[in-house]
VOBA-1610 file (N, C-alpha, C; in pm, whole numbers, padded with zeros to 5 digits, always signed):
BEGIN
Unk+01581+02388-03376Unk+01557+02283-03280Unk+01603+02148-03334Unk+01641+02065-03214Unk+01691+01935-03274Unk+01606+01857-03370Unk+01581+01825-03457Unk+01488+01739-03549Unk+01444+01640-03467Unk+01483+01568-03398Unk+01406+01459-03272Unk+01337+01507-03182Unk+01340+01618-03119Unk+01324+01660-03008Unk+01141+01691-03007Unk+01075+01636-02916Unk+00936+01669-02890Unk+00871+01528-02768Unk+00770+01624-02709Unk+00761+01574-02570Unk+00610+01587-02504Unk+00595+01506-02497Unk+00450+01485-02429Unk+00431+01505-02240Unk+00420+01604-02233Unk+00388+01602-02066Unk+00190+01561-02017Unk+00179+01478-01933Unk+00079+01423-01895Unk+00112+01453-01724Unk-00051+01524-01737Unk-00034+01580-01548Unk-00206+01554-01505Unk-00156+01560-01355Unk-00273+01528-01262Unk-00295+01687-01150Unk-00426+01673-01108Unk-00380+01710-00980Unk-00497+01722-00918Unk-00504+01739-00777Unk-00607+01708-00718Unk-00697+01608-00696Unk-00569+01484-00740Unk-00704+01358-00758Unk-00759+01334-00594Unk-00716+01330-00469Unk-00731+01333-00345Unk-00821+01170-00337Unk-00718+01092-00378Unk-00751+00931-00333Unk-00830+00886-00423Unk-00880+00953-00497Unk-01017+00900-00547Unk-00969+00805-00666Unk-00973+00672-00673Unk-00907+00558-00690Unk-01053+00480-00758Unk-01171+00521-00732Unk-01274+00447-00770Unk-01405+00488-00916Unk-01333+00595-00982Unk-01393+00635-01060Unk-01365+00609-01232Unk-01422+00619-01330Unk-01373+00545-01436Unk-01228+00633-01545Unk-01220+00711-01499Unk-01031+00739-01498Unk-01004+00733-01374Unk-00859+00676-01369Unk-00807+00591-01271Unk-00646+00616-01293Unk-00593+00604-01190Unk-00417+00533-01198Unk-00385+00422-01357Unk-00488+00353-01343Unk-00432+00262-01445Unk-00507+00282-01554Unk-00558+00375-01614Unk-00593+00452-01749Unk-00493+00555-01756Unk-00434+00604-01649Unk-00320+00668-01668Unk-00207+00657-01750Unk-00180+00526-01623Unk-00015+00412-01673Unk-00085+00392-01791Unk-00214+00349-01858Unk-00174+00263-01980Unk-00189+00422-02157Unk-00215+00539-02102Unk-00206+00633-02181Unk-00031+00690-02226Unk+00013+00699-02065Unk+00171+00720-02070Unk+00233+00570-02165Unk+00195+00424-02147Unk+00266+00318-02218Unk+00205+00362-02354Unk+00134+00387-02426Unk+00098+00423-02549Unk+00154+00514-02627Unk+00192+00598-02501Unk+00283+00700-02615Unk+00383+00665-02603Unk+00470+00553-02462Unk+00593+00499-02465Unk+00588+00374-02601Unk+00504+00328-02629Unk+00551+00239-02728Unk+00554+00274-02875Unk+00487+00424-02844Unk+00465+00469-03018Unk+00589+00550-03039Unk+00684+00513-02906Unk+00854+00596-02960Unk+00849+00777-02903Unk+00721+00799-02885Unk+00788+00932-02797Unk+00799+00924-02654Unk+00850+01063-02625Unk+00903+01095-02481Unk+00824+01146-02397Unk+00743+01096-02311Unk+00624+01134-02223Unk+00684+01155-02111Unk+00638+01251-02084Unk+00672+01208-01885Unk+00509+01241-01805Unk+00537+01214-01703Unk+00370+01220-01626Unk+00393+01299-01474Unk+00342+01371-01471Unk+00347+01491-01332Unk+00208+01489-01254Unk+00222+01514-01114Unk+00110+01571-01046Unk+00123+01674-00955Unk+00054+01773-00974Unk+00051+01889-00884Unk+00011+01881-00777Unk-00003+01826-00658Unk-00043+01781-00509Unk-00214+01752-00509Unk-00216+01714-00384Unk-00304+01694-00330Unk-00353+01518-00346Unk-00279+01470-00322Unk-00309+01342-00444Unk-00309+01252-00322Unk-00252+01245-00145Unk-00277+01147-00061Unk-00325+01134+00032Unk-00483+01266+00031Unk-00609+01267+00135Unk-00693+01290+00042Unk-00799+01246+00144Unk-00940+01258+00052Unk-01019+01184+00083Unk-00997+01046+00050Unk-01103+00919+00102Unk-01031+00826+00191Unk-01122+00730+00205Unk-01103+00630+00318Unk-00978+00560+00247Unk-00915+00531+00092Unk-00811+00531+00036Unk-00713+00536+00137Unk-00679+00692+00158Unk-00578+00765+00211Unk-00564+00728+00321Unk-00683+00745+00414Unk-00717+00756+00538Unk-00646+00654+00606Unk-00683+00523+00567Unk-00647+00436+00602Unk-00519+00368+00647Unk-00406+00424+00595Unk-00315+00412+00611Unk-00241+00547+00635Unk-00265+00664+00609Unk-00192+00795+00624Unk-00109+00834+00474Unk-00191+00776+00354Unk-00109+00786+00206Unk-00062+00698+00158Unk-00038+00598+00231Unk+00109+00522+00211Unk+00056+00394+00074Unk-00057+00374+00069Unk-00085+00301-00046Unk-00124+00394-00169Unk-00156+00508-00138Unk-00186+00577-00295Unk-00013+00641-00318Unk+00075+00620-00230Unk+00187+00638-00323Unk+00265+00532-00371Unk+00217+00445-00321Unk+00269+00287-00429Unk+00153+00291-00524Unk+00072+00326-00551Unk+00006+00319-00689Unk+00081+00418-00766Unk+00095+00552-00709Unk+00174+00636-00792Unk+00299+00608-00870Unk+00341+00534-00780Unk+00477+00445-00830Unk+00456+00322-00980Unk+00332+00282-00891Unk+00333+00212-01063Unk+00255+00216-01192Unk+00167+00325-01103Unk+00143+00414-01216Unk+00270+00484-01324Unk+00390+00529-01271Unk+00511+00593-01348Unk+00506+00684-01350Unk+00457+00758-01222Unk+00525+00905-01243Unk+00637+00941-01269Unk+00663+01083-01297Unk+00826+01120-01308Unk+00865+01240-01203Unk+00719+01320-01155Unk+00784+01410-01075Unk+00652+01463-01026Unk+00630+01490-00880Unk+00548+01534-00825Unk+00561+01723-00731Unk+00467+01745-00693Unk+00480+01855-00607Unk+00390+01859-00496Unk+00378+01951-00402Unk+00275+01947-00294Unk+00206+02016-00272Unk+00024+01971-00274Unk-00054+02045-00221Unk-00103+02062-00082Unk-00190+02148-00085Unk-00228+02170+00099Unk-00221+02036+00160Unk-00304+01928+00157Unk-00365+01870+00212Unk-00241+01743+00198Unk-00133+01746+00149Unk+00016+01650+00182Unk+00022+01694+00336Unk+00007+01816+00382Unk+00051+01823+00509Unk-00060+01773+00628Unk-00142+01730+00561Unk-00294+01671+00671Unk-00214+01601+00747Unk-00100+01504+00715Unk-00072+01406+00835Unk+00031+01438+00881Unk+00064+01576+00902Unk+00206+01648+00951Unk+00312+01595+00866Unk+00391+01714+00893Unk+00506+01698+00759Unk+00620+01575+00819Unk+00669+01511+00891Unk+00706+01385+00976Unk+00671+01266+00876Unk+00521+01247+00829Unk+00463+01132+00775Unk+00440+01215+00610Unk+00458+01332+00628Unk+00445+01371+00466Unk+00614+01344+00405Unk+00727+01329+00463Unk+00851+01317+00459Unk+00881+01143+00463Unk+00759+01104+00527Unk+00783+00940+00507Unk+00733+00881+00405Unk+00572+00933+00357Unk+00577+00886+00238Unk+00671+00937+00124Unk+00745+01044+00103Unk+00722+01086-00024Unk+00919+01075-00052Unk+00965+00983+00043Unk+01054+00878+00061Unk+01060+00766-00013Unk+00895+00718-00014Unk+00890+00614-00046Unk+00862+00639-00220Unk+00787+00755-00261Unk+00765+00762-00402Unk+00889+00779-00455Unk+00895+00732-00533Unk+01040+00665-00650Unk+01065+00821-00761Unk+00994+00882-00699Unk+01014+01015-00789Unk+01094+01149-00720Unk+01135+01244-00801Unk+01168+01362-00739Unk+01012+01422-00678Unk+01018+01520-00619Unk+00968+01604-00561Unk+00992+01750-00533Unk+00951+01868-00610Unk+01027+01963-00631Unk+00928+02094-00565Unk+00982+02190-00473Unk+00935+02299-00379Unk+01022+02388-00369Unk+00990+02511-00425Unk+01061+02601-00424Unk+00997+02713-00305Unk+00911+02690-00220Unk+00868+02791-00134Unk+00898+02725-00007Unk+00900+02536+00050Unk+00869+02510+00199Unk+00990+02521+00251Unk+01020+02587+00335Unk+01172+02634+00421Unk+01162+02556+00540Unk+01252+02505+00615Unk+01297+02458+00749Unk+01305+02599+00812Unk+01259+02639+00870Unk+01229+02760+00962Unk+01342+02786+01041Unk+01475+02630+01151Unk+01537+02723+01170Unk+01664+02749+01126Unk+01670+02683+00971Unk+01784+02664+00913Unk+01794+02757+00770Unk+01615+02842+00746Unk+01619+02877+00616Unk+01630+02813+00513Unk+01654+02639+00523Unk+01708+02603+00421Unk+01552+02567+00337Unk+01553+02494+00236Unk+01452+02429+00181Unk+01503+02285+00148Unk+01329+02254+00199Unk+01277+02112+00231Unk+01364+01981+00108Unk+01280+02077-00018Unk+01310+01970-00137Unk+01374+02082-00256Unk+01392+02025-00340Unk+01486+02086-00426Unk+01348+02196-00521Unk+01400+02303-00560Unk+01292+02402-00609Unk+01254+02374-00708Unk+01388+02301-00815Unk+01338+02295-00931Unk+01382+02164-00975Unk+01344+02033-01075Unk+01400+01954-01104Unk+01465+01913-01271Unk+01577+01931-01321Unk+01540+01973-01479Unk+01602+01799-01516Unk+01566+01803-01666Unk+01582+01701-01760Unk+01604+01717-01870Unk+01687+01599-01929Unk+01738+01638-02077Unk+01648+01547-02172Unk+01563+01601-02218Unk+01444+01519-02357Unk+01509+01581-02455Unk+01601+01423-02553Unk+01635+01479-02663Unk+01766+01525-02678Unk+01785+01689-02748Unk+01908+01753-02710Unk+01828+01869-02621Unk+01743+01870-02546Unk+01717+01978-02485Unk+01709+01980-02342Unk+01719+02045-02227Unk+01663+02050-02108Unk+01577+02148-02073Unk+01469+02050-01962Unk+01320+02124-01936Unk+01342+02152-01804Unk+01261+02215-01750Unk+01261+02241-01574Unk+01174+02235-01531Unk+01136+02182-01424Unk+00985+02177-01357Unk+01005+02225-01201Unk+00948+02405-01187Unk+00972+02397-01072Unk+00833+02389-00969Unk+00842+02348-00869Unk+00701+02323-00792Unk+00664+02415-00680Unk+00572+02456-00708Unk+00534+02585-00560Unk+00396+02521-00503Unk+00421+02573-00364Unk+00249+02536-00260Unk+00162+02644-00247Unk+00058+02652-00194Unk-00007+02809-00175Unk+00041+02847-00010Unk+00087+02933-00023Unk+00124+02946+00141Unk+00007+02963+00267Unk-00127+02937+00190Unk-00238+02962+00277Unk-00228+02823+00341Unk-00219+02715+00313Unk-00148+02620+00364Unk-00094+02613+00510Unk+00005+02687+00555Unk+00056+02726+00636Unk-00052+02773+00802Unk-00156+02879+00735Unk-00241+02922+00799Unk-00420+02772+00812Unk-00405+02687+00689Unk-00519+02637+00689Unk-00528+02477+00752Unk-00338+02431+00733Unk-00314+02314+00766Unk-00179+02385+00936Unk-00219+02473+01015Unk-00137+02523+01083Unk-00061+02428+01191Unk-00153+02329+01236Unk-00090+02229+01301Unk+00035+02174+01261Unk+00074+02168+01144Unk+00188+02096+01072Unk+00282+02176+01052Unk+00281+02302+01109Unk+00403+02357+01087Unk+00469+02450+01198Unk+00396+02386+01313Unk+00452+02440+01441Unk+00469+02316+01557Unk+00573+02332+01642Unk+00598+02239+01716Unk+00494+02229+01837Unk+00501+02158+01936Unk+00395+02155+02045Unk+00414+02302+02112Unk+00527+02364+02134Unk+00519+02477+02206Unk+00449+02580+02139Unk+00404+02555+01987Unk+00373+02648+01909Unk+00457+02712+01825Unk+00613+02703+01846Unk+00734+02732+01780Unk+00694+02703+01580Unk+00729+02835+01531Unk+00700+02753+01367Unk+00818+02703+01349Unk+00803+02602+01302Unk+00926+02484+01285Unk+00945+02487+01094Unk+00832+02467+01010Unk+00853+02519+00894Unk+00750+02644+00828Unk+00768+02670+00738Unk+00734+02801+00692Unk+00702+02769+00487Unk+00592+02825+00456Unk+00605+02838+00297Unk+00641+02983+00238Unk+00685+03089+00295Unk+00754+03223+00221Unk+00685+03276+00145Unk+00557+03324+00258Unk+00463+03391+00150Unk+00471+03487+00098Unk+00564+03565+00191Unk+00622+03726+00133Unk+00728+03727+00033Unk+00808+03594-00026Unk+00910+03576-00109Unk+00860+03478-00223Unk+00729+03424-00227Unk+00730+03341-00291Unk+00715+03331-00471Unk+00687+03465-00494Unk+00708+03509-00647Unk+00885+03559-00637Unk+00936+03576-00576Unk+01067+03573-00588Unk+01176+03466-00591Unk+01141+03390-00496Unk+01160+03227-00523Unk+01160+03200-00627Unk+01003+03190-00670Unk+01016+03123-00829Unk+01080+03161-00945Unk+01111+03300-00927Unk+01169+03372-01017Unk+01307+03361-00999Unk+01368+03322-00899Unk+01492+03297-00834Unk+01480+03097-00938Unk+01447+03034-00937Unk+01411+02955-00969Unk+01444+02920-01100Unk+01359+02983-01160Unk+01352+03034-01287Unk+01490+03053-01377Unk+01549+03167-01314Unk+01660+03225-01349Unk+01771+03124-01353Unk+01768+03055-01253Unk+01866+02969-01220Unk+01888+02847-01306Unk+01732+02819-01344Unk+01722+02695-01419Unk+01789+02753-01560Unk+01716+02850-01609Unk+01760+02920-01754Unk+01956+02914-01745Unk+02001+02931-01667Unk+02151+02971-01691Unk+02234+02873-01676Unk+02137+02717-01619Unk+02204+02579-01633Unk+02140+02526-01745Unk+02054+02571-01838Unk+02091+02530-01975Unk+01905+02485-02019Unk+01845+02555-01947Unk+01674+02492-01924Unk+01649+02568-02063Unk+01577+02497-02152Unk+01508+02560-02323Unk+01391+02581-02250Unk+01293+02537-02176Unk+01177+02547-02115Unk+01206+02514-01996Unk+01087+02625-01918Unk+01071+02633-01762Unk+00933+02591-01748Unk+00872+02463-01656Unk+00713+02500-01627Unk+00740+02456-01494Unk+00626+02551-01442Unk+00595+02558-01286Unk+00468+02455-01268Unk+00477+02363-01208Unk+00400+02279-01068Unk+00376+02342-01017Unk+00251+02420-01012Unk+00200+02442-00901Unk+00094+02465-00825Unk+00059+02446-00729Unk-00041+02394-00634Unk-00115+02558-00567Unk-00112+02640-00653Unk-00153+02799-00605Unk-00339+02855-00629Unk-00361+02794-00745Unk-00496+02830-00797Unk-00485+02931-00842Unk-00635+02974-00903Unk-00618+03123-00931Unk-00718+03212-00851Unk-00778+03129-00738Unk-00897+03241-00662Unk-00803+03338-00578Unk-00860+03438-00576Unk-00767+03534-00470Unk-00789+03481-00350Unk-00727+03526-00261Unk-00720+03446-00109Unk-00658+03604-00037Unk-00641+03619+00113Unk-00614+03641+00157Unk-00438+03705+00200Unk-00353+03608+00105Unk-00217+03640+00101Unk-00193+03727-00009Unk-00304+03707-00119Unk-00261+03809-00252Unk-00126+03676-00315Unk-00183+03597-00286Unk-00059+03486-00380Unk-00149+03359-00453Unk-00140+03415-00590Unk-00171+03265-00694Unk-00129+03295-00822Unk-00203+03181-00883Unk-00088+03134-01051Unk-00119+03273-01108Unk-00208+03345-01068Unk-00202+03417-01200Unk-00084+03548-01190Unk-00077+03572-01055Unk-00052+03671-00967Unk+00120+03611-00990Unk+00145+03502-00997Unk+00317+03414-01033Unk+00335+03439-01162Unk+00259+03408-01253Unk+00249+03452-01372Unk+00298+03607-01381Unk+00232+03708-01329Unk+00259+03866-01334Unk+00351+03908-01309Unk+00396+03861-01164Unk+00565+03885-01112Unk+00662+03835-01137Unk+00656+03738-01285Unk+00776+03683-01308Unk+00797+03671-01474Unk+00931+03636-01475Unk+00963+03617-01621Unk+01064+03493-01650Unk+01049+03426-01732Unk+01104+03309-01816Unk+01044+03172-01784Unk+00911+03196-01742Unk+00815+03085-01739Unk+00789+03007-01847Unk+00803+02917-01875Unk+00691+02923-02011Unk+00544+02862-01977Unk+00530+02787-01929Unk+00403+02727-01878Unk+00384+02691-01713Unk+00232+02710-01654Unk+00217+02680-01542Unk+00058+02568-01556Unk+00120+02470-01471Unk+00072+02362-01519Unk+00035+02372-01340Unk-00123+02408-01292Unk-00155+02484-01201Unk-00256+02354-01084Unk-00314+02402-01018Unk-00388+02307-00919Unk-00456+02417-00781Unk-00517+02343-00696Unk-00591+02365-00551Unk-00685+02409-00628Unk-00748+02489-00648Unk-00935+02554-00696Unk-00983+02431-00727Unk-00956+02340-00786Unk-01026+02234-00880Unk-01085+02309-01052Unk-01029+02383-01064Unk-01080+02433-01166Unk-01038+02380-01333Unk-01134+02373-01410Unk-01112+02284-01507Unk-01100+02386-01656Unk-00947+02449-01645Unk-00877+02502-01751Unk-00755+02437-01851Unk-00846+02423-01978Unk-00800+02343-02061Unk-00672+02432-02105Unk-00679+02518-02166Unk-00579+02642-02195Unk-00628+02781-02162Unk-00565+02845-02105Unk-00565+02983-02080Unk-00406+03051-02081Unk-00412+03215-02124Unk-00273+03272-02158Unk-00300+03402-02051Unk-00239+03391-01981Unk-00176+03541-01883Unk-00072+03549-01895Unk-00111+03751-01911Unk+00100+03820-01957Unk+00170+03774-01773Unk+00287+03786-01821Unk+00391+03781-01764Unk+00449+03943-01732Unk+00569+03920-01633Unk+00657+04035-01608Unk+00675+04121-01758Unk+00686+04081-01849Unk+00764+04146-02042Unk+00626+04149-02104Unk+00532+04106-02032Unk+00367+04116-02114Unk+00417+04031-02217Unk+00484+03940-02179Unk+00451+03786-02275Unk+00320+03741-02217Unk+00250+03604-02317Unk+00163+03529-02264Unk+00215+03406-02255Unk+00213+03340-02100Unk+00220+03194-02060Unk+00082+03136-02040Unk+00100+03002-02096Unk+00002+02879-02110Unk-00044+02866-01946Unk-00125+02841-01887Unk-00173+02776-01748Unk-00289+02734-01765Unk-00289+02568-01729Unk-00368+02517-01744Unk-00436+02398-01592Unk-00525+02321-01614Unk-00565+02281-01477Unk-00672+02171-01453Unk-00658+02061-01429Unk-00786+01966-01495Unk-00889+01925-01417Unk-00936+02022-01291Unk-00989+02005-01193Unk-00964+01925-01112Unk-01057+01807-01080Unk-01014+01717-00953Unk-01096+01601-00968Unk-01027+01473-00910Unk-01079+01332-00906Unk-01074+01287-01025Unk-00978+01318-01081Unk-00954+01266-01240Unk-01028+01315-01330Unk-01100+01400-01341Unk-01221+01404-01411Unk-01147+01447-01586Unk-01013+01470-01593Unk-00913+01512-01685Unk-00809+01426-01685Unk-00709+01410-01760Unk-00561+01460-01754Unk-00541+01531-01831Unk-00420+01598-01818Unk-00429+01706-01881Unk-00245+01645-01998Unk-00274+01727-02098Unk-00131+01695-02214Unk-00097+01807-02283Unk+00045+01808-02224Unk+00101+01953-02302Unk+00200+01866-02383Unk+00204+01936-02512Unk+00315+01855-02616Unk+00364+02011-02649Unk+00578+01982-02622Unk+00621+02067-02750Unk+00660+01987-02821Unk+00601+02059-02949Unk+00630+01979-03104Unk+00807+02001-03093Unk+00807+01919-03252Unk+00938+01963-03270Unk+01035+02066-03329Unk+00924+02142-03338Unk+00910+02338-03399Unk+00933+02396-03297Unk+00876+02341-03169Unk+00944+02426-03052Unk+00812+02461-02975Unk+00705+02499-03060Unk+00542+02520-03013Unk+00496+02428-02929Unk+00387+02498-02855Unk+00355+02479-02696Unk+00236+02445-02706Unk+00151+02326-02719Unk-00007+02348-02674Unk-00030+02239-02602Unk-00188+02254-02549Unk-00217+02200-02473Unk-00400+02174-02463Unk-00405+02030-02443Unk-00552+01976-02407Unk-00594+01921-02307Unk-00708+01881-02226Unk-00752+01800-02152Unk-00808+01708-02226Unk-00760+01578-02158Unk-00830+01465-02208Unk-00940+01374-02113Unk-01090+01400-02146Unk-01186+01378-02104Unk-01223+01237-02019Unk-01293+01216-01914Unk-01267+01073-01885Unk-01326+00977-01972Unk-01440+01039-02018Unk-01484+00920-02131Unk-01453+00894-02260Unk-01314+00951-02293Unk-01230+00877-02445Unk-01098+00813-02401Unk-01087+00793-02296Unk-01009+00693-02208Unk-01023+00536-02202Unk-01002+00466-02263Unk-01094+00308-02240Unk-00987+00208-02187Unk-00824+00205-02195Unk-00807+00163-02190Unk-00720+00149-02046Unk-00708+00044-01988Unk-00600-00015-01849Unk-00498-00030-01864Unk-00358-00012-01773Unk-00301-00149-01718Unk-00311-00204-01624Unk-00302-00312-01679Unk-00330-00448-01615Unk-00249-00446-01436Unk-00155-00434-01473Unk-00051-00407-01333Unk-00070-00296-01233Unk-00111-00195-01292Unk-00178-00106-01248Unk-00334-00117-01163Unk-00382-00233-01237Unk-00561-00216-01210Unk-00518-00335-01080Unk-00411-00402-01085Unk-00394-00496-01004Unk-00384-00450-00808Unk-00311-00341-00855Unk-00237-00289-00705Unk-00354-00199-00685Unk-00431-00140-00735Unk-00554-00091-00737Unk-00657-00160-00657Unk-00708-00267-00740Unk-00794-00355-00670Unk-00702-00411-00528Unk-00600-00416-00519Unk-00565-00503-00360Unk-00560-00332-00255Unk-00597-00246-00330Unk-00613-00118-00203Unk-00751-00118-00185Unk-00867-00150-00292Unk-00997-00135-00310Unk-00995-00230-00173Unk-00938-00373-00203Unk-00989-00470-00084Unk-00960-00447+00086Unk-00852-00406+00092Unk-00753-00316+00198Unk-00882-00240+00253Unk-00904-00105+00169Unk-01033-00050+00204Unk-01161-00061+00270Unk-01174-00205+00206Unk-01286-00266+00226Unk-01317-00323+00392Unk-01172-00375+00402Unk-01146-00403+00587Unk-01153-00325+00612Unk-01064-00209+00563Unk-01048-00092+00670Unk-01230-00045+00694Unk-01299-00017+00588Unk-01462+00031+00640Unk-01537-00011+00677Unk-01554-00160+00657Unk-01679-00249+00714Unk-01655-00274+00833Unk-01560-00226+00929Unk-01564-00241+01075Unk-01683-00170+01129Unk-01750-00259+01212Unk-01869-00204+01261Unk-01843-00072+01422Unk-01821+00018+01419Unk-01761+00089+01537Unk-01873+00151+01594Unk-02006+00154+01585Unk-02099+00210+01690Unk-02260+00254+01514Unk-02375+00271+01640Unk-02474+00286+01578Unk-02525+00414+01596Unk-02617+00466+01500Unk-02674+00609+01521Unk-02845+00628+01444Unk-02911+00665+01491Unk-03035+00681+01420Unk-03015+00821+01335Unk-02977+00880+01326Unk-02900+01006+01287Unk-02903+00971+01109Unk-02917+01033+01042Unk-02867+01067+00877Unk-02765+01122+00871Unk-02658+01056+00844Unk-02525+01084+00867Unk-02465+01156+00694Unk-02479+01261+00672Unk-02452+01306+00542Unk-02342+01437+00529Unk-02285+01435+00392Unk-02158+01527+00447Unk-02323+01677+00320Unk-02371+01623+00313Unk-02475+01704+00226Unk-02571+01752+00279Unk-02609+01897+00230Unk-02721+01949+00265Unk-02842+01903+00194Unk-02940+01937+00203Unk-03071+01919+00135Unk-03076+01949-00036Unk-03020+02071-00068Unk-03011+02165-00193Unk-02862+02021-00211Unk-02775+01983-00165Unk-02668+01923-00211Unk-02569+01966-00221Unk-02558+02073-00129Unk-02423+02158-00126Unk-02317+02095+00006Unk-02211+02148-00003Unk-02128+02024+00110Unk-02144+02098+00229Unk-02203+02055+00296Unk-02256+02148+00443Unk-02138+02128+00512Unk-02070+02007+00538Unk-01979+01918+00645Unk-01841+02042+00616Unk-01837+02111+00542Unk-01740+02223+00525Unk-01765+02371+00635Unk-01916+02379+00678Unk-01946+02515+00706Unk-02072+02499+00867Unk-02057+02337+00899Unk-02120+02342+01014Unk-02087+02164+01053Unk-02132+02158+01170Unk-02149+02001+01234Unk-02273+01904+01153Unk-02213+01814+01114Unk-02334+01717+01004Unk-02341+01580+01099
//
């Protein structure tokens, strides 16, 4: 391996707006400038879900949590379910506006076959090139269904649930033979079983020349875990739950070795400044947007049950 060569990846996912907790966008930006000024090569990723959730989002339809993303410094994003909450029309307008690639190897234009965004996006750190390809869960399709059929009901796009370990593996392959030393998958799949019989672990099984899946949707908070592959290799997949409560950091050394930690919200202390700035002018934004007074109710208006479980998921609150 090149004697220079080693790389810090820093990922998100599932933060879903949540902009008000003590990791933040700008404990982010100022972790990525720390390792930018100590001379290595960081880059910073998020696995979807990152522009619904709170009154944040709401408020505008995304469009301010992806100018934070922006100066926060991402380098490359992917999409989870809930990008398509505001139909794919306004999910295509923001993610226009983010200054980053965006990489999907499963969402197809339905009547062209083609795909949306590019599957995989690679880079040269060093003397080497990496690949990052990004997948959605195709339950998506069935859970956000409005967004992917026209008024007549016509499906207009599609996520390829019956191809979608082939995709990636199509993916995969492709990246390896334009010169990729490492492959990791973005992606937005989880590992609960579902209904389609499609997630990370299940991508993991049907495929080969992965090296890491750097995973999302469950919220589940996996620091490192190893599932065989197609050759009964073991790939890294890891996952930092949701609302920041992580980021997560994969470093390959310059041996070539692969590991990986979550970094906790409370050994985080520090800001940027520029960051905490565009932050606070969405906090205030917010602030109009909620204190509008729009009607009264004697009612206990709670998304919670009694025990504290989220009722507002499984009945009228």
């Amino acid at each position: 391996l090149h004697k220079d060569f080693s790389l810090t990846i820093l990922y998100t996912n599932d933060v879903h707006t949540y902009i008000d907790g003590a990791l933040n966008y700008a404990s982010i930006a100022a972790v990525k400038q720390a390792y930018q000024e100590a001379g290595s090569s960081v880059i910073l990723l998020d696995a979807g879900d990152h522009a619904q959730g709170t009154a944040f989002g709401s408020m505008d339809k995304g469009a301010s949590i992806i100018a934070l993303m922006n100066a926060a410094g991402y380098d490359l994003a992917t999409l989870g379910n809930h990008e398509f909450d505001y139909k794919i029309p306004q999910m295509k307008k923001l993610l226009n506006k983010l200054s980053v690639p965006v990489a999907s190897a499963n969402l197809k234009d339905s009547k062209t076959g083609n795909l949306v965004f590019l599957p995989f996006v690679m880079r040269q750190y060093g003397a080497f090139n990496v690949a990052f390809i990004g997948l959605t869960t195709p339950t998506t399709r069935y859970t956000e269904e409005y967004a992917f059929v026209d008024e007549e009901g016509n499906l207009i796009y599609d996520l390829s649930e019956k191809e979608i370990y082939d995709l990636a593996q199509a993916a995969a392959l492709k990246a390896r033979s334009l010169g990729a030393k490492y492959v990791i998958a973005l992606t937005h799949l989880g590992e609960d079983k579902n209904d389609l019989n499609v997630d990370s672990h299940g991508l993991i099984a049907n495929t080969r020349g992965i090296d890491v899946v750097l995973d999302a949707h469950t919220h589940s908070v996996i620091p490192t875990q190893y599932v065989n592959n197609k050759l009964d290799m073991p790939v890294l997949i890891s996952q930092t739950g949701t609302k920041m409560a992580n980021v997560g950091k994969l470093y390959i050394s310059k041996d070539g070795k692969i590991s990986n930690e979550l970094i906790p919200t409370a050994s985080i202390k520090q800001e940027s400044a520029r960051v905490k700035h565009v932050t606070d002018s969405i906090k205030k934004l917010s602030e109009n947007f909620t204190s509008r007074r729009i009607g009264t109710t004697d009612y206990e208006l709670s998304i919670l049950n009694a025990k504290g479980d989220q009722e507002v998921r499984l009945a009228e609150t």
